[in-house]
MDAnalysis code that builds the backbone (N, CA, C; Angstrom):
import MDAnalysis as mda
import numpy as np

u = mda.Universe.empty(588, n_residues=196, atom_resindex=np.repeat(np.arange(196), 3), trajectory=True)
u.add_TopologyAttr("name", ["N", "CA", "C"] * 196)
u.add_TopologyAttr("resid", np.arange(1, 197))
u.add_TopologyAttr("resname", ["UNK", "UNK", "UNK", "UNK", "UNK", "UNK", "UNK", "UNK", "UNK", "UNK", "UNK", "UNK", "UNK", "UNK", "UNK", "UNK", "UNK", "UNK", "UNK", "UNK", "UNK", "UNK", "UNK", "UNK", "UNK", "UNK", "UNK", "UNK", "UNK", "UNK", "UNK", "UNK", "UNK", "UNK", "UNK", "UNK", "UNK", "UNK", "UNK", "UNK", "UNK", "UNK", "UNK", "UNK", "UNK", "UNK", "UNK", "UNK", "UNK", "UNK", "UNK", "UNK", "UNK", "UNK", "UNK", "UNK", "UNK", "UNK", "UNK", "UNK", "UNK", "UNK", "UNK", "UNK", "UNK", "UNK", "UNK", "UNK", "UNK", "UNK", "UNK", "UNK", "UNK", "UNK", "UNK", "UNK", "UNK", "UNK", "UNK", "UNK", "UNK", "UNK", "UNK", "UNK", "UNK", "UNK", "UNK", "UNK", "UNK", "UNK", "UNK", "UNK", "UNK", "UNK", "UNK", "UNK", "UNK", "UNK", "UNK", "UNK", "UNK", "UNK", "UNK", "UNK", "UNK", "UNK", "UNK", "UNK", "UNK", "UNK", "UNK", "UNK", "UNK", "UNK", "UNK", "UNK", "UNK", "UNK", "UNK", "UNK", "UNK", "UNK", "UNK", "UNK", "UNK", "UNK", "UNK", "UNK", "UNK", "UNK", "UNK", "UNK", "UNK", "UNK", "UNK", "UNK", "UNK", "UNK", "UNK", "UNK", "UNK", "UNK", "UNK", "UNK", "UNK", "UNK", "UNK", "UNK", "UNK", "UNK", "UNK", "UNK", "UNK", "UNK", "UNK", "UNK", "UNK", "UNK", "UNK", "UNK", "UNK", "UNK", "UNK", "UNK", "UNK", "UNK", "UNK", "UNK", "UNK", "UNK", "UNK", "UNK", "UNK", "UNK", "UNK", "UNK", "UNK", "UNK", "UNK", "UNK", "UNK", "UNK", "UNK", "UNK", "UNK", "UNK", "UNK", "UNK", "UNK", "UNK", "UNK", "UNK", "UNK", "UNK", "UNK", "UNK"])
u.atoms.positions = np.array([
    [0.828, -1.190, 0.000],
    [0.000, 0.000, 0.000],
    [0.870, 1.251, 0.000],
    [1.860, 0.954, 0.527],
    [2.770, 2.036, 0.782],
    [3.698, 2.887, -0.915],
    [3.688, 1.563, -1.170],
    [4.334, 1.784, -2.373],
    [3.471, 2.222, -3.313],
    [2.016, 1.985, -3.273],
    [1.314, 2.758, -4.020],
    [1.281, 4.323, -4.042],
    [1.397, 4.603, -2.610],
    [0.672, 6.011, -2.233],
    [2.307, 7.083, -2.541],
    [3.513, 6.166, -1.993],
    [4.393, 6.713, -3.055],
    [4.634, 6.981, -4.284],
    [3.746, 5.921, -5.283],
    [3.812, 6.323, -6.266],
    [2.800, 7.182, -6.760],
    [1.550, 6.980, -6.029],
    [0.475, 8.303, -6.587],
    [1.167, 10.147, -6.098],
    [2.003, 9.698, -5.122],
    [2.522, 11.425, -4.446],
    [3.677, 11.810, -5.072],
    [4.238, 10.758, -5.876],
    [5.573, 11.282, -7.083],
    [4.959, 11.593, -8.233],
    [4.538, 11.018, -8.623],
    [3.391, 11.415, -10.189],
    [2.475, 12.595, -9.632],
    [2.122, 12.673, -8.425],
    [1.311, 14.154, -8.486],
    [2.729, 15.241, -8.144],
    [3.806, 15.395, -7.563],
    [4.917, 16.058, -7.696],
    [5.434, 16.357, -9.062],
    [5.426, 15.054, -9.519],
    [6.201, 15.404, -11.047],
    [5.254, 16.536, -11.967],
    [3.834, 16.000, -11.744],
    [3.062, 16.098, -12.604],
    [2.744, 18.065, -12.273],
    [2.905, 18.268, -10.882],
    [3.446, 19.535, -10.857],
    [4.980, 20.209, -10.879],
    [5.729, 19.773, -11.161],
    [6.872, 20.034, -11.725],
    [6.645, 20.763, -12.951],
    [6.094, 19.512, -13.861],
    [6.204, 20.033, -14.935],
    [5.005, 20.799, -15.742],
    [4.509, 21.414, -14.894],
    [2.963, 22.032, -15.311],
    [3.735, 23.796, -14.369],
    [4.531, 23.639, -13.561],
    [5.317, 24.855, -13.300],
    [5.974, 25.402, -14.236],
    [7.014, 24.501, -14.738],
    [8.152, 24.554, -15.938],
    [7.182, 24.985, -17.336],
    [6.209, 24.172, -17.584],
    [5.257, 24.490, -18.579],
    [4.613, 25.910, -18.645],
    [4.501, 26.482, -17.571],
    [3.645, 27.983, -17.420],
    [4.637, 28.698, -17.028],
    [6.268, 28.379, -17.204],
    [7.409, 29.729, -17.274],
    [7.131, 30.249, -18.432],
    [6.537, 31.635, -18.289],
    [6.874, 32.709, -19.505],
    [8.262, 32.512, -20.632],
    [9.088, 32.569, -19.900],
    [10.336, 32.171, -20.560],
    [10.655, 31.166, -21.167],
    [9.990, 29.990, -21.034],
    [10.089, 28.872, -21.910],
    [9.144, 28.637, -23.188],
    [9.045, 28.897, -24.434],
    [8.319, 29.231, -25.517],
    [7.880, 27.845, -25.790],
    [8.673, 27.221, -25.869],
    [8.152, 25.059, -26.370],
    [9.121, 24.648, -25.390],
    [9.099, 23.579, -24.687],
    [9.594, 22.874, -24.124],
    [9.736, 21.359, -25.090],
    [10.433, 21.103, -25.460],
    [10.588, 19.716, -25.702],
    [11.275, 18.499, -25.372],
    [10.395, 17.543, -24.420],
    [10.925, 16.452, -24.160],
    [11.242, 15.339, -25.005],
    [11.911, 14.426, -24.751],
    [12.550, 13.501, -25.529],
    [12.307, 12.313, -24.677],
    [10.957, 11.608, -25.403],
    [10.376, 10.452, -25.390],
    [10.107, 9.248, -26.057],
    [10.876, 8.123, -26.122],
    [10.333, 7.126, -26.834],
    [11.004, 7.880, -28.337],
    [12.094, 8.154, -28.784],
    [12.725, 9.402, -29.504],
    [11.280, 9.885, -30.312],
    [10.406, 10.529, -29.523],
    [9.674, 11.477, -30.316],
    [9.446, 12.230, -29.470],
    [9.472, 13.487, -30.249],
    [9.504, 15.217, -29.484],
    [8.520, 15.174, -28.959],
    [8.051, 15.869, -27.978],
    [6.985, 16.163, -27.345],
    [7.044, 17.283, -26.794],
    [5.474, 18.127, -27.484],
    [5.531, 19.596, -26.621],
    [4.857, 19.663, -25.162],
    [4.815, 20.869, -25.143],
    [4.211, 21.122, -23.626],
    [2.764, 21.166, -23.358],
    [2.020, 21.218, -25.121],
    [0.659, 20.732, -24.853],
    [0.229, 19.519, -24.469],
    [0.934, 18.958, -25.806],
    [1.189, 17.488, -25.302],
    [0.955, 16.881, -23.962],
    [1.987, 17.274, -23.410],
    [2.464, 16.912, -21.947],
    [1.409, 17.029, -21.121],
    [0.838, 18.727, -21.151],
    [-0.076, 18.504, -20.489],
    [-1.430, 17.852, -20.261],
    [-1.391, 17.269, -22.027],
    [-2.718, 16.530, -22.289],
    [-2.564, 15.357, -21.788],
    [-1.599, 14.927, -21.511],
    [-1.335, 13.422, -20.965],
    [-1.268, 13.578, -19.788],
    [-1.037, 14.555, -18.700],
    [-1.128, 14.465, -17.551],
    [-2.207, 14.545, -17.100],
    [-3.223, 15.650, -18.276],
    [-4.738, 15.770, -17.286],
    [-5.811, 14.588, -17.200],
    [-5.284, 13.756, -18.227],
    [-6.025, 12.479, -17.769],
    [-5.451, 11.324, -17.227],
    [-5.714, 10.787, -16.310],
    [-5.453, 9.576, -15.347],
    [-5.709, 8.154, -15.784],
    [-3.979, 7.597, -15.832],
    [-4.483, 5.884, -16.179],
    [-4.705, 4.959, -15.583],
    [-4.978, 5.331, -14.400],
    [-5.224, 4.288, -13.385],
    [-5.808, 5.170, -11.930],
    [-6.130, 4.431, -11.155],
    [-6.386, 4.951, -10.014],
    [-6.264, 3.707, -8.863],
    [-6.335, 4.003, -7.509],
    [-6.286, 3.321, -6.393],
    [-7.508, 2.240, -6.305],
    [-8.448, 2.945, -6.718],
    [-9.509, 2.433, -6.509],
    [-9.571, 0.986, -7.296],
    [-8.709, 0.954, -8.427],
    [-8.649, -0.262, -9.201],
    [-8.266, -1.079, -8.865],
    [-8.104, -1.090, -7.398],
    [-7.089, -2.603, -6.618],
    [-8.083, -2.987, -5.494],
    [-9.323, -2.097, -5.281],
    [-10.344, -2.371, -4.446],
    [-11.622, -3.243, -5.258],
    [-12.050, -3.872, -4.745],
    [-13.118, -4.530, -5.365],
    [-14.329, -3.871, -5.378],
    [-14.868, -4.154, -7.104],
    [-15.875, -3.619, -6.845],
    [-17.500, -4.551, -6.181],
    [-18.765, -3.932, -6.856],
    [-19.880, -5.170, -6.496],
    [-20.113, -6.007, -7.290],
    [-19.642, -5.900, -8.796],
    [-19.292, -7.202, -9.571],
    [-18.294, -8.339, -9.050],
    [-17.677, -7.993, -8.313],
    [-16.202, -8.690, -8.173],
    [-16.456, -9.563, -6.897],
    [-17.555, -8.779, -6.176],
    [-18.266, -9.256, -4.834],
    [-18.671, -10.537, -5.009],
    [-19.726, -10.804, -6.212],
    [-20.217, -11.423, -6.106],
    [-19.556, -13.072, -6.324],
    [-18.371, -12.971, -7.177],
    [-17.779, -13.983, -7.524],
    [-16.152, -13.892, -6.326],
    [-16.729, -13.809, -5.127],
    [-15.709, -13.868, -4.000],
    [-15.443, -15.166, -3.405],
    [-14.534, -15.596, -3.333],
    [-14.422, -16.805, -2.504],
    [-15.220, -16.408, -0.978],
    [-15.450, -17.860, -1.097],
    [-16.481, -17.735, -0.023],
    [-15.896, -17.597, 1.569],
    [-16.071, -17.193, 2.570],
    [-14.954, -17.593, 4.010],
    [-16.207, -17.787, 4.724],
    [-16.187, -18.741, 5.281],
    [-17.374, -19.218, 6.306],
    [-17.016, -18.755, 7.506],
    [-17.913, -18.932, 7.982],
    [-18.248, -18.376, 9.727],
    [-17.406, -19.388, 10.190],
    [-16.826, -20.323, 10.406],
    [-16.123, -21.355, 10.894],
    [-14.298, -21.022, 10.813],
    [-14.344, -20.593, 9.483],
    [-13.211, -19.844, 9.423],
    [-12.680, -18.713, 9.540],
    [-13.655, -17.876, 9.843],
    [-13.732, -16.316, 10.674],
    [-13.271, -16.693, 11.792],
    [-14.018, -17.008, 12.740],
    [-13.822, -17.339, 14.196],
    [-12.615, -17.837, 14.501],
    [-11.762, -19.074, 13.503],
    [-10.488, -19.772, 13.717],
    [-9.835, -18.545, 13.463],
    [-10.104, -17.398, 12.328],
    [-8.770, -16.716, 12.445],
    [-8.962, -15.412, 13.097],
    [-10.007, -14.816, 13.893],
    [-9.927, -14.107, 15.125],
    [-9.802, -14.495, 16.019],
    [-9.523, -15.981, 16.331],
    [-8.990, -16.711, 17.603],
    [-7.584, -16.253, 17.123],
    [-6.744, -17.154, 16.177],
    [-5.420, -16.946, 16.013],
    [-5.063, -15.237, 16.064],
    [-5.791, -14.584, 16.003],
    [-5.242, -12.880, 15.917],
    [-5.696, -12.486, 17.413],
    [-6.344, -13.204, 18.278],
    [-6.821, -13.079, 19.592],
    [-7.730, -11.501, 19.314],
    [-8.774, -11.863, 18.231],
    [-9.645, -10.475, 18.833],
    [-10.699, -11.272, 18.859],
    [-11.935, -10.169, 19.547],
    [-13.054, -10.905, 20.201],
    [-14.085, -11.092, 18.919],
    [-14.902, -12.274, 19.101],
    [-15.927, -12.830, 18.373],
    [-17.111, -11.366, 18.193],
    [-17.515, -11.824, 16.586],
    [-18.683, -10.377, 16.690],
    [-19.618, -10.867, 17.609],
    [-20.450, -9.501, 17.917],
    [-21.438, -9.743, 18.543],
    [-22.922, -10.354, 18.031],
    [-22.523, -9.911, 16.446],
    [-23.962, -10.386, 15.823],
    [-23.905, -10.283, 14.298],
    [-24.780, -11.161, 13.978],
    [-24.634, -10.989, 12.572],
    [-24.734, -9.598, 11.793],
    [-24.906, -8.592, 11.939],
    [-24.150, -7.475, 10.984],
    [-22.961, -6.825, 11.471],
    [-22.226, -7.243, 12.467],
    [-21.000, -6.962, 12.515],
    [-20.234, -8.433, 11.928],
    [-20.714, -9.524, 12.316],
    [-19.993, -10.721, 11.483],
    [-20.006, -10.517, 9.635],
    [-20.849, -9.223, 9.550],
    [-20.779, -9.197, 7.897],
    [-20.226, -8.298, 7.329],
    [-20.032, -7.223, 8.426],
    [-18.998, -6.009, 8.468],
    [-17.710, -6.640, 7.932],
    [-17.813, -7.529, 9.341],
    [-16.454, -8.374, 9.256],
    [-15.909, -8.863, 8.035],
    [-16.524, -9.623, 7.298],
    [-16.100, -10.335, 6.347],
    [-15.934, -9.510, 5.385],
    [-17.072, -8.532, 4.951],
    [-16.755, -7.731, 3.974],
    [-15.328, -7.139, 4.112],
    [-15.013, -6.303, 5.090],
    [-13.452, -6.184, 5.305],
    [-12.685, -6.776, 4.977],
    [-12.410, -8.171, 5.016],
    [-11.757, -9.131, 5.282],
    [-11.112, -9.301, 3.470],
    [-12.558, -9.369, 2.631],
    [-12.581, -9.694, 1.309],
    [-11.659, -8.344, 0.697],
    [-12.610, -7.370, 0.885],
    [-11.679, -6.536, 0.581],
    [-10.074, -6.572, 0.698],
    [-9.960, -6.739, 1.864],
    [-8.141, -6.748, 2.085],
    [-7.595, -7.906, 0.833],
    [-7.950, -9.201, 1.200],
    [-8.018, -10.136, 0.209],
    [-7.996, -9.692, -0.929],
    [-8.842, -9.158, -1.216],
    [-8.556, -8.588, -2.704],
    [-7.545, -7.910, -2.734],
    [-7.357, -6.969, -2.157],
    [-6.253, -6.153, -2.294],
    [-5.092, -6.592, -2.044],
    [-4.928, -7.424, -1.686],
    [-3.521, -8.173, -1.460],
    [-3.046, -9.274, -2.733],
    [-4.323, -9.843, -3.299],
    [-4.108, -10.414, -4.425],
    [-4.207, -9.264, -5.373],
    [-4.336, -8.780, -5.754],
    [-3.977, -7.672, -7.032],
    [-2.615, -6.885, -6.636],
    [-2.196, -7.166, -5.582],
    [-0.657, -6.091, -4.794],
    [0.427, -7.647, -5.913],
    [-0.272, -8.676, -5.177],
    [0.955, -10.077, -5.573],
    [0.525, -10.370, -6.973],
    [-0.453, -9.748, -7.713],
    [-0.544, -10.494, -9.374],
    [0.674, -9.431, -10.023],
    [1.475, -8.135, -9.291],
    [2.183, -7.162, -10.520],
    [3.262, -7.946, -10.504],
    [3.596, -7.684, -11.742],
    [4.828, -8.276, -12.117],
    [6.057, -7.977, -11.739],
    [6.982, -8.482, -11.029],
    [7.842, -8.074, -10.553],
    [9.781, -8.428, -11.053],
    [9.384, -9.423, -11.767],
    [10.740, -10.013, -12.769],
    [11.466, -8.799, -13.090],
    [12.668, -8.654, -12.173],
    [14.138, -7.901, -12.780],
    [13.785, -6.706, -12.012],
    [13.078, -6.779, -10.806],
    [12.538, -5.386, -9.809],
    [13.465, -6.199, -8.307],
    [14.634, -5.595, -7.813],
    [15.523, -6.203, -6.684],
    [14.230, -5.549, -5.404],
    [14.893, -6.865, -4.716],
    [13.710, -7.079, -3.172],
    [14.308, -5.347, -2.606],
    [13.444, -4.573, -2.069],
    [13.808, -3.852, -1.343],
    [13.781, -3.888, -0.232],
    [15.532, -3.785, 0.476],
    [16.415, -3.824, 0.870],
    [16.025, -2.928, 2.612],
    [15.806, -1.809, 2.296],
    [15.412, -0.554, 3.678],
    [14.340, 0.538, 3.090],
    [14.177, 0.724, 3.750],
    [13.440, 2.292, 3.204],
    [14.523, 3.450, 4.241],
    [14.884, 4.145, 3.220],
    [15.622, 5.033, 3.816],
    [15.159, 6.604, 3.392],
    [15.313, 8.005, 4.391],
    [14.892, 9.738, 3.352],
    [16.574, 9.554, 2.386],
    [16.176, 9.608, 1.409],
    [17.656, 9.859, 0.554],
    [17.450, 11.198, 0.013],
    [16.762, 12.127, 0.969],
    [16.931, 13.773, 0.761],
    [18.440, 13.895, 0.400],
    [18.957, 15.398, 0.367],
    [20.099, 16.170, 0.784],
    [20.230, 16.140, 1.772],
    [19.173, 16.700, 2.685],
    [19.453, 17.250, 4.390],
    [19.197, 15.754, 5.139],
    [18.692, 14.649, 4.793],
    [19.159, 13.509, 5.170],
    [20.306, 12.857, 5.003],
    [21.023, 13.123, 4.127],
    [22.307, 12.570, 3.897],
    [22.988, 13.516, 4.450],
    [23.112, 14.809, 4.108],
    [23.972, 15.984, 5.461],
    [23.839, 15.511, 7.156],
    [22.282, 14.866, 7.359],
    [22.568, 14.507, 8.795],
    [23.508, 13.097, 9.311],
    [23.285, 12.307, 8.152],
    [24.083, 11.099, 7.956],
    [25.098, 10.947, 8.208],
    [25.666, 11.610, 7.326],
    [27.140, 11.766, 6.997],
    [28.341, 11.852, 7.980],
    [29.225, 11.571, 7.879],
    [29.854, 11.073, 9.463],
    [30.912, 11.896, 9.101],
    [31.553, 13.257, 9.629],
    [32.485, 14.291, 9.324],
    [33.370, 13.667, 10.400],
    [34.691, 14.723, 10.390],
    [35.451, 15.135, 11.387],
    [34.850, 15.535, 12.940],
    [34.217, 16.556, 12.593],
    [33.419, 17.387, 13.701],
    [32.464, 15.888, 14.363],
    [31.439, 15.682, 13.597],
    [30.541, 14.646, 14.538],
    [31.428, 13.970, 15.551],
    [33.164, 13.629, 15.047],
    [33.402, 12.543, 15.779],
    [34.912, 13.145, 16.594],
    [34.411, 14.135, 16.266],
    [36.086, 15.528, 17.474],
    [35.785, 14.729, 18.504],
    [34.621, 14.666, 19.434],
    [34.274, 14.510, 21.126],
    [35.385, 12.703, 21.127],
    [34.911, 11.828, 20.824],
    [35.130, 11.087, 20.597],
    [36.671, 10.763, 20.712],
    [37.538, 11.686, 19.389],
    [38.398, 11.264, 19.402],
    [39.344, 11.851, 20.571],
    [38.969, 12.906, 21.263],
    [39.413, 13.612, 21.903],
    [39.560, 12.636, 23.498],
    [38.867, 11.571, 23.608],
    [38.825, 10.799, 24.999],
    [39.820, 9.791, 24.387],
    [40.705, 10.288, 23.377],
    [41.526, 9.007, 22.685],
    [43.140, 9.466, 23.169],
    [44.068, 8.674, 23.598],
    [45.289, 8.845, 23.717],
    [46.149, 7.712, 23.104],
    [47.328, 8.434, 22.663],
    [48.329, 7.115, 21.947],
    [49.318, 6.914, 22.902],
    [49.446, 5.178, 23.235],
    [50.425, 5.240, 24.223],
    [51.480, 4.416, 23.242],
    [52.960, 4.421, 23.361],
    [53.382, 3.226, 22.997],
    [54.737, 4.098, 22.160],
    [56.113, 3.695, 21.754],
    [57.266, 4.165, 21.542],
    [57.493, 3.963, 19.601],
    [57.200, 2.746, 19.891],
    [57.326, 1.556, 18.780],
    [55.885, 1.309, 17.989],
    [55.401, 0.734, 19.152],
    [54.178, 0.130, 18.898],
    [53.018, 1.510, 19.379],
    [52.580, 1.777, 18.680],
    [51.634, 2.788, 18.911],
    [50.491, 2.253, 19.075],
    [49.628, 2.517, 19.797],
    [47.998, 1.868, 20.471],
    [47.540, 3.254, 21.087],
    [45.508, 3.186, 20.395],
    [44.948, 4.007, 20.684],
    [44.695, 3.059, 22.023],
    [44.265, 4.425, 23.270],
    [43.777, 4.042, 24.395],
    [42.887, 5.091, 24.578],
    [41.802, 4.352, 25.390],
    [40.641, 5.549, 25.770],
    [41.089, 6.402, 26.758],
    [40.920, 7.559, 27.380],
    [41.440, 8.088, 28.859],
    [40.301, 7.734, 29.625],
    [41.304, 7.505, 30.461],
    [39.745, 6.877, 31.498],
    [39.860, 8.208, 32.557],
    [38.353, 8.036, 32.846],
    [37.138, 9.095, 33.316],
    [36.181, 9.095, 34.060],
    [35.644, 9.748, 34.796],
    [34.181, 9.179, 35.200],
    [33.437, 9.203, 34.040],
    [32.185, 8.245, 34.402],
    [31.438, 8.139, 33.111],
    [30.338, 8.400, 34.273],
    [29.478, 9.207, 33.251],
    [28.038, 9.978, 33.457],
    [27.411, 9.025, 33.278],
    [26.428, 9.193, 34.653],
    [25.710, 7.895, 34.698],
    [24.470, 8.862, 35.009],
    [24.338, 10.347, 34.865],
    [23.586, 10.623, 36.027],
    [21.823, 10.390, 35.011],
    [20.965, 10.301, 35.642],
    [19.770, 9.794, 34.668],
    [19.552, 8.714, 34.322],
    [20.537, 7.719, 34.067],
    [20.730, 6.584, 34.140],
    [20.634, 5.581, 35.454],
    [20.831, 6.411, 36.371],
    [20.773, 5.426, 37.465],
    [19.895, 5.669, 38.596],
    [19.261, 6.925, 38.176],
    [18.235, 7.671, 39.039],
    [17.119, 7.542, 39.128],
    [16.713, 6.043, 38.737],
    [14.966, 5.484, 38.991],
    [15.200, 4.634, 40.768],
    [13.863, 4.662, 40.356],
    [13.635, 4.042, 41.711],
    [13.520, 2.670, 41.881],
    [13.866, 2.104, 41.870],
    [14.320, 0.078, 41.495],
    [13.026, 0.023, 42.515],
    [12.847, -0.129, 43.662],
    [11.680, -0.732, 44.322],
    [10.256, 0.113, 44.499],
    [10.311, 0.820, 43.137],
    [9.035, 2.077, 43.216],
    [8.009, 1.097, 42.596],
    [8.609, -0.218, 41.784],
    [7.091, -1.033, 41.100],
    [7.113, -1.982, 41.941],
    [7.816, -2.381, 42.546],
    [7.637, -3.918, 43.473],
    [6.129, -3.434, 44.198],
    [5.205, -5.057, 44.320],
    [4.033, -4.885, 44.417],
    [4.240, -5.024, 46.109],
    [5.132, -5.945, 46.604],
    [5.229, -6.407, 48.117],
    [6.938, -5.805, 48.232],
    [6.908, -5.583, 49.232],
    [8.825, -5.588, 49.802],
    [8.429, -5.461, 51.731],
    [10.153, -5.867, 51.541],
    [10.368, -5.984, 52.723],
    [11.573, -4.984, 52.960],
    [11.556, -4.236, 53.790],
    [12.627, -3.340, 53.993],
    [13.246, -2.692, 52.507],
    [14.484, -2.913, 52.251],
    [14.817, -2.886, 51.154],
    [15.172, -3.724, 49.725],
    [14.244, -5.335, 50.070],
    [13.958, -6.290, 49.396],
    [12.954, -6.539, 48.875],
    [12.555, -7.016, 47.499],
    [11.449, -7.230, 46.881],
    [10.989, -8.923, 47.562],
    [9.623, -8.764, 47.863],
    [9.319, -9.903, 48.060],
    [8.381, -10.884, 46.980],
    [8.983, -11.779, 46.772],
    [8.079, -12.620, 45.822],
    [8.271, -14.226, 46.451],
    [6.702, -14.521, 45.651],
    [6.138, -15.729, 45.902],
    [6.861, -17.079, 45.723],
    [6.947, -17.982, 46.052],
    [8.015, -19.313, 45.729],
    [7.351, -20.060, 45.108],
    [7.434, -20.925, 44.234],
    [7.143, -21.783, 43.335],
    [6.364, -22.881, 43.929],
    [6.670, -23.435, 45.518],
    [6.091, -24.251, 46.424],
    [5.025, -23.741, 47.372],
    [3.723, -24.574, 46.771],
    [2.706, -24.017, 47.762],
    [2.625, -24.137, 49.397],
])
């Protein structure tokens, strides 16, 4: 789903990109180079103002309803047991239910019918902005503090050593260890023994 809505919010970006670029005064014809045939900026825009697809084409419609695999009440119940949610209360929420259910179904089989041959598994989702990769990026500076707790000891043999320090613990160690214990004793948690 995700990858859809990325791709409907890049095609509506692009699609204003180039409807900006298209209404610069300064640009008289724009011509892109497609499929090697020129294309103007009417063009362009005639192909953008109509839509070849939509979201909605991966949702089922009430034709599509009717020829649904069937999921019985027997197999509802087994798989809101396995998901541990509670049984409907009545038959028009048990039909709520299912209708949902189909839907997703559908939509999950039309996600797994696209073709995917010579498309690599993706890997992470990462922002591959600018100012994401500027925060990324591992300088000098990010890592001054760092190197600065570093000393070289050694004549011959040179070895980084850390300087040792107190280490800041403060916040770290400042909960209250017996603030959840349900029973204690003095300054001991008391719990139950395994033997009745």
């Amino acid at each position: 789903m995700s990858r859809i809505l990325t791709a409907a919010h890049s095609a509506r970006h692009v699609k204003g990109l180039l409807q900006r670029q298209l209404r610069n005064p300064a640009v008289d014809r724009i011509c892109l180079r497609y499929s090697s045939s020129i294309v103007t900026a009417e063009e362009v825009e005639s192909i953008l103002s109509k839509p070849t697809w939509s979201v909605k084409a991966l949702l089922p419609s009430d034709a599509q309803s009717a020829d649904a695999p069937i999921i019985t009440h027997a197999q509802l119940r087994h798989l809101l047991k396995l998901s541990a949610l509670p049984e409907p209360k009545d038959e028009e929420e048990q039909s709520k239910i299912l209708k949902t259910l189909w839907s997703q179904l559908h939509f999950v089989r039309a996600i797994q019918a696209v073709d995917t041959k010579g498309v690599s598994p993706l890997r992470a989702i990462r922002d591959e902005t600018q100012a994401a990769e500027e925060e990324a990026r591992i300088s000098l500076d990010s890592v001054k503090e760092a190197l600065a707790q570093e000393v070289v000891r050694g004549k011959h043999y040179k070895r980084i050593q850390r300087k040792e320090g107190p280490v800041d613990t403060k916040g770290a160690e400042d909960w209250d260890v017996m603030g959840h214990a349900e029973r204690k004793a003095g300054r001991y948690f008391l719990v139950d023994s395994g033997k009745a």
